[in-house]
N, C-alpha and C positions, 0 to 999 in steps of 0.2 A: 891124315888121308882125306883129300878131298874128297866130295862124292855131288855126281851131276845128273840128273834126271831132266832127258827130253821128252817133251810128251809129243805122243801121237794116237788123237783121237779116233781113230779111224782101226784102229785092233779091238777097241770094245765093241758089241753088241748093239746091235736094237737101230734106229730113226736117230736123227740129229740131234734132236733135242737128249736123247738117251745117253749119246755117246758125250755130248758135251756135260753133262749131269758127272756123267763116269767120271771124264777129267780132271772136272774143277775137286772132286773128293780125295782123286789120286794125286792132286797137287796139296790138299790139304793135307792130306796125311803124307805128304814128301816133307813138307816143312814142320811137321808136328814131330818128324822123328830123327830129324837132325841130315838133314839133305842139304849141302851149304847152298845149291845152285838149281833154279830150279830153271829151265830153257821151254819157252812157250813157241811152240815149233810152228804148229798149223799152215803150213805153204800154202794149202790149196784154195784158205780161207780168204775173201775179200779183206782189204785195209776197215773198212769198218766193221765189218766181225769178227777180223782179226782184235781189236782197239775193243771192242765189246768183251771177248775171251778176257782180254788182257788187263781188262779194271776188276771183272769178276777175279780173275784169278789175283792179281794185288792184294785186294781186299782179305785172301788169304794166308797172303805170305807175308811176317815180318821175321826182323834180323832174330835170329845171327842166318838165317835161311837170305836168298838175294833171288828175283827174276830179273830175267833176263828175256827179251823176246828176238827171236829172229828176222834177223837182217832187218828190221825194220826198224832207225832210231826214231823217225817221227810218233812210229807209235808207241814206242819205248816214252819217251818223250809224256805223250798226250797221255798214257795210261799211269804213270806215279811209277814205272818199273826201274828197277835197280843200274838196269846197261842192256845189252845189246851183245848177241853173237852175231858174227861175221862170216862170210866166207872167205874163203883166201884171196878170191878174186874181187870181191865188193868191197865200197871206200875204204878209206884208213882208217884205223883206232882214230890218229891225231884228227882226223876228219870229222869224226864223232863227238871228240870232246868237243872241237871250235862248236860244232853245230849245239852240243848240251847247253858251251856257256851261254849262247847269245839267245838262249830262253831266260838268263836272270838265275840259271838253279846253282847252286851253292855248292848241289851235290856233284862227288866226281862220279860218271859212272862209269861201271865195272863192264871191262870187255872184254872178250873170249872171242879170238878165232879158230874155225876149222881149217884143219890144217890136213895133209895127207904126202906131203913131204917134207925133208929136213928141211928143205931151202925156205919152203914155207914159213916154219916155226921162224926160223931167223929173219924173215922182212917181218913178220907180227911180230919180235920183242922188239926190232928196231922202229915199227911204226908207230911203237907206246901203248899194244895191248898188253892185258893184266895176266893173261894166259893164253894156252892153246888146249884147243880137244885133237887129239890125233888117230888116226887111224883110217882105215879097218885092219886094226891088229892083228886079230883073227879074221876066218871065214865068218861073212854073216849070217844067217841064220833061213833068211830067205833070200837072199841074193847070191847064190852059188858062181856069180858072175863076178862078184865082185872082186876086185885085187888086194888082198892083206897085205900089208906091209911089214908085218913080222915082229917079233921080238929085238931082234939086232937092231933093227932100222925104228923102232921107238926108240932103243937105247942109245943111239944118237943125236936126236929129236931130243932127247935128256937133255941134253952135254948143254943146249942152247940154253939162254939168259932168263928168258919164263918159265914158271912151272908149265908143265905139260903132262893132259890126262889121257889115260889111254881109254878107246872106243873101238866098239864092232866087234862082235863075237866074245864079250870078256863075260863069265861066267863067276860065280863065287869059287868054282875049279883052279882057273887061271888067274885070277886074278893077281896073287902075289907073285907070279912070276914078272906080270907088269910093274909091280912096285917092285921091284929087285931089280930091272932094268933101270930105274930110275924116276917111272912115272910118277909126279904126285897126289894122283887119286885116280878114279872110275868116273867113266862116263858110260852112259848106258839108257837104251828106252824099254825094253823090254824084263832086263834085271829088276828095274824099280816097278814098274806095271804092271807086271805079269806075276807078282808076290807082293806078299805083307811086306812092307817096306820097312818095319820096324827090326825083321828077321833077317831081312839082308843087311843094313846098318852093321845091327849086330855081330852078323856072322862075317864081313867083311872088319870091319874096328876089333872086333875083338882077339 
C-alpha cells in the first residue's frame, strides 16, 4: 500500500515562521515512518519560497520516502526533489521528463497526477505519468461543496494502466474499502497532519 502525505501549512497554528517550523517536522516525521510520497503543496507560496520550503524540506527526506513538489518542475528541478505532481490540466509527464533531462540529471523523476476523472487517469498513463492521486472519493471534510466521485467511479479509475490512490475524505474508517476497489494506496493531508503519523502507517499497513 502506497501512502502519500500533502502538506498544507496553513491548518497549523501560530505566524509564518510557526506554521513553516510545523511543516518541515510533519514532513520529517512523514518519512521517518515509512510515508513512500511526500507532496510539498504550498500554492500560495511565492516560486522562491516555494524553492526555499522545498531545499529545507529535501534535506529531510531520503529514499525509500520521495518528494515531490507541486506543479512546479523548475522548482522540483532547483530543489534536489524526487518529481513533480501535476494537474490534470498542466503540462505532460513526457513534458517533464524532456525538461528533467535537458538539466544533465541522470535521475528519472517520479510523476503523479491529479486526477478527478476516469478520462483523466487514462491521458496521465498515456502521457508517461508514474501514477495518479484521484478523487474526492469521499465528501471532504471542509468543502461540503465539493463533488465526490465515489467508490464505483475510483473503481474504474482502477481498471486504467497506473496505479491510482484514492483522496478526499479517506479516513482510517474507509480506507479499505478504497483498496477493495482497487486503489493502490492513500493519499491524504489531514490523515497524516492532523495524527502521529506513525499510528496511522500502522493502523492503515497493518
Amino acid at each position: 500500500m502506497l501512502l502519500y502525505y500533502i502538506t498544507d501549512r496553513t491548518q497549523f497554528p501560530g505566524n509564518e515562521d510557526d506554521r513553516r517550523h510545523a511543516l518541515l517536522a510533519k514532513v520529517k516525521e512523514a518519512a521517518t515512518c515509512g510515508i513512500d510520497f511526500i507532496q510539498v503543496r504550498e500554492k500560495d507560496l511565492s516560486v522562491r519560497q516555494l524553492e526555499s520550503l522545498a531545499r529545507e524540506a529535501r534535506v529531510l527526506v531520503a529514499p525509500p520516502s520521495r518528494l515531490l513538489i507541486n506543479s512546479r518542475t523548475d522548482v522540483a528541478i532547483a530543489s534536489g526533489a524526487d518529481g513533480v505532481h501535476l494537474r490534470s490540466d498542466d503540462i505532460a509527464p513526457v513534458e517533464v521528463r524532456t525538461i528533467w533531462a535537458e538539466t544533465g540529471s541522470r535521475n528519472r523523476p517520479m510523476i503523479c497526477v491529479s486526477c478527478h476523472k476516469v478520462d483523466d487517469v487514462r491521458h496521465a498513463a498515456s502521457d508517461g505519468a508514474d501514477f495518479a492521486v484521484f478523487g474526492p472519493v469521499f465528501e471532504k471534510i471542509n468543502d461540503r461543496d465539493a463533488t465526490s466521485v465515489g467508490l464505483e467511479t475510483l473503481r474504474a479509475a482502477c481498471q486504467e494502466k497506473i496505479p491510482v490512490l484514492a483522496l478526499g475524505g479517506v479516513t482510517i474508517e474507509n480506507a479499505q474499502a478504497c483498496l477493495k476497489a482497487g486503489a493502490a494506496g492513500i493519499a491524504g493531508i489531514r490523515l497524516f497532519q492532523n495524527s502521529r503519523i506513525a499510528d496511522i502507517v500502522r493502523r492503515l499497513r497493518g
